[in-house]
VEXLUMLO-863432 format. One line per field, with one value per residue (C-alpha): chain; residue number from 1; residue in one letter; x, y, z. Coordinates in nm, 2 decimals, always signed. Layout:
BEGIN
chaine = A, ...
num = NUM, ...
residu = a, ...
xx = X, ...
yy = Y, ...
zz = Z, ...
// end
This chain:
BEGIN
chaine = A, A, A, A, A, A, A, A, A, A, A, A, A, A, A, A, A, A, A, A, A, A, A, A, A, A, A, A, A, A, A, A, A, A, A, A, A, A, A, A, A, A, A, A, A
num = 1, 2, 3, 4, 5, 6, 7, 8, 9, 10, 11, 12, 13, 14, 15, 16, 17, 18, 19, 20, 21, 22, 23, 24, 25, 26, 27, 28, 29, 30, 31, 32, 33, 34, 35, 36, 37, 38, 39, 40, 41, 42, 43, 44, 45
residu = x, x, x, x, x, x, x, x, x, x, x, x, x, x, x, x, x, x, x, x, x, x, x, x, x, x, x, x, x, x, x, x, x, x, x, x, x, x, x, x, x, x, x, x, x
xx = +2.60, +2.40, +2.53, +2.89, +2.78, +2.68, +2.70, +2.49, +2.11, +2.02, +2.06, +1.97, +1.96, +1.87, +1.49, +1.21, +1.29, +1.64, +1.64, +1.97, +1.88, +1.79, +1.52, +1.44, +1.77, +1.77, +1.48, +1.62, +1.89, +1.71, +1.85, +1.64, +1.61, +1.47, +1.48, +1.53, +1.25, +1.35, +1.23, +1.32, +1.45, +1.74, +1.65, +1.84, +1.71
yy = +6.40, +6.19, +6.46, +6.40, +6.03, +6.03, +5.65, +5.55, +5.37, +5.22, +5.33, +5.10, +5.18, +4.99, +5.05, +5.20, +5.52, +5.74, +6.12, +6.17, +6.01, +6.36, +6.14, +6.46, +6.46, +6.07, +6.07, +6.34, +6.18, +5.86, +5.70, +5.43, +5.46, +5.14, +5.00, +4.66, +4.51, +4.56, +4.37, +4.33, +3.94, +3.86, +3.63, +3.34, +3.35
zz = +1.94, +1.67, +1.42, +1.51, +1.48, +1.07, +1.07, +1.43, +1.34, +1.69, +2.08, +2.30, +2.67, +2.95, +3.06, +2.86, +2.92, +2.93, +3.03, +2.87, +2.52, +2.30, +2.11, +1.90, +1.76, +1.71, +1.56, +1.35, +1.24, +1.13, +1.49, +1.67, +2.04, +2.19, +2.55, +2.78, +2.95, +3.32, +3.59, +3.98, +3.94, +3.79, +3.48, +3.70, +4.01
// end
């Protein structure tokens, strides 16, 4: 997909870690893949 995406720099997907991100082909591409902190609270609790 990041081929078909010529103009895409940054993916950013909730969590450190995605199995569906191909970060071969990101990285590839010149695509960077970065993450969310996650945590089991909600930031308003």
């Amino acid at each position: 997909m990041t081929a078909r995406l010529a103009r895409l720099k940054l993916i950013v997907a909730s969590g450190m870690r995605n199995s569906v991100i191909d970060y071969a082909a990101a990285d590839a591409h010149g695509v960077t893949v970065c993450g969310t902190a996650s945590s089991s609270t909600r930031p308003w609790n």
